[in-house]
N, C-alpha and C positions, 0 to 999 in steps of 0.2 A: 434907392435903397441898395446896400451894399451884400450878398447873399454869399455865404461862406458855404463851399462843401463840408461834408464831413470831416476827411480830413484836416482839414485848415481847422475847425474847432478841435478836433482833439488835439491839434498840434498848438493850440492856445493854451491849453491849458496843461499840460503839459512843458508849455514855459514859461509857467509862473510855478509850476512843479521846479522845474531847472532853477530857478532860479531863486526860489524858497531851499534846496536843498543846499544850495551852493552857499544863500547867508547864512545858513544854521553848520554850517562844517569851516566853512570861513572864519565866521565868527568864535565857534569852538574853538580854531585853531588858532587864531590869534589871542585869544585870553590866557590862552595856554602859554603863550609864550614870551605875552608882556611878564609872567612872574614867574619866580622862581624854578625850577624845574623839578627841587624836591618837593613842592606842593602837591604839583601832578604827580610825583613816584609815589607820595603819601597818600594822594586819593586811589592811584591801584595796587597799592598793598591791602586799603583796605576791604578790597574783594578775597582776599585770602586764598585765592586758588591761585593764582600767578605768579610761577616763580619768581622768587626775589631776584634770582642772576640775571632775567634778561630785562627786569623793570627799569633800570639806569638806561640801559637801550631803547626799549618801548618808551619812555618817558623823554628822551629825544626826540625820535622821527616820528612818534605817533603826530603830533602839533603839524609839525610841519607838511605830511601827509596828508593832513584836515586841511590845513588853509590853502595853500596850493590847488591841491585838486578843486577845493572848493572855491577858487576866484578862477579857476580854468573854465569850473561848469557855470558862473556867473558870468563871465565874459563869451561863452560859448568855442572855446577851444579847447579842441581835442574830447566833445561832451561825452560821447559815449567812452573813451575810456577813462575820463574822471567821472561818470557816473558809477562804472562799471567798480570803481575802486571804492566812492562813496559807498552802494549800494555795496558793496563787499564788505568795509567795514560797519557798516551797521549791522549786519549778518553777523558779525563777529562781537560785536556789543551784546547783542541777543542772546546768544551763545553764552557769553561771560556771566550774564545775568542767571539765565535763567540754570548755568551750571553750579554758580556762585550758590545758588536757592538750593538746591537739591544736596551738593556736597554740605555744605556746613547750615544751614536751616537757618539762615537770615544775609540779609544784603545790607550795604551799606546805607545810612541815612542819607547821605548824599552822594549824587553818581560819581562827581566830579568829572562832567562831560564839557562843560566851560567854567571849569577852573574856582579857585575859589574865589579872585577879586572881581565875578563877573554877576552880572544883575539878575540872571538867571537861575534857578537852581529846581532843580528836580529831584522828584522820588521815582526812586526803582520803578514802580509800575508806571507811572507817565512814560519814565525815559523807553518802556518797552513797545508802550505805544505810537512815540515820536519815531522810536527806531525801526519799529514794523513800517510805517509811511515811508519813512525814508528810503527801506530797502525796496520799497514796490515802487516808488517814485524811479529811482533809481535804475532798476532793473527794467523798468519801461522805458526808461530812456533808452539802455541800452539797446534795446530793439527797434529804436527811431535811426532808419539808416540817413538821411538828411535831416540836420537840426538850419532850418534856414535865416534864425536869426541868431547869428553868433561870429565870432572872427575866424573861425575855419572854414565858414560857407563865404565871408568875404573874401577868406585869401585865396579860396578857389575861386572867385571870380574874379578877381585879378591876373589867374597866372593864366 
């Protein structure tokens, strides 16, 4: 029978965290960008507190941001600072949400966290609870100074 220390279990689970994190921002971020780009500036105008001038920008690089970091933290490259940036924009989702509630005293019916041609759809309070996990998943990662299954612990042991 095969006996795991501690660590080795929390670093179990912990990589099915990595890599739960990585297809929910992947994922996000490719839906986002098989369509249109005004769908996504349509779904964060309709938070109402975001400047409209920087939403043509945010509605750019935000997708790209998502799927990137989140096929780096699925492939295990570079995890902790594509955790550190996942778990940052979820912090920042949060944020939007729960400022969105307080400034104008209602949220959108839909997040539009993976786009509208995606199979997915959430309300506000789910999405705050998805995004609480995410940013603790996240932020644990960050604190994982070896992630040993991933292509930066291989390419350290190649060179």
């Amino acid at each position: 029978m095969i006996r795991f220390n501690q660590e080795e279990k929390t670093y179990r689970i912990l990589f099915l965290g990595r890599i739960l994190l990585g297809l929910v921002f992947a994922y996000s971020g490719f839906t986002k960008l098989m369509e249109p780009v005004e769908n996504f500036q349509g779904g964060m105008a309709a938070y109402e507190i975001i400047p409209y001038a920087v939403i043509p920008f945010l509605a750019h690089v935000i997708p790209w941001i998502e799927f990137i970091s989140g096929a780096f933290l699925i492939t295990g490259y570079l995890p902790r600072l594509s955790a550190l940036v996942l778990a940052g924009m979820s912090w920042s989702f949060i944020l939007l949400i729960l400022t969105t509630r307080l400034v104008t005293g209602k949220l959108p019916v839909d997040c539009g966290c993976f786009g509208e041609g995606s199979l997915i759809h959430f309300k506000p309070v789910q999405v705050l609870i998805m995004d609480t996990v995410n940013m603790i998943i996240g932020f644990r990662l960050v604190l994982l100074k070896h992630h040993p299954f991933g292509l930066t612990a291989l390419l350290k042991q190649k060179s």
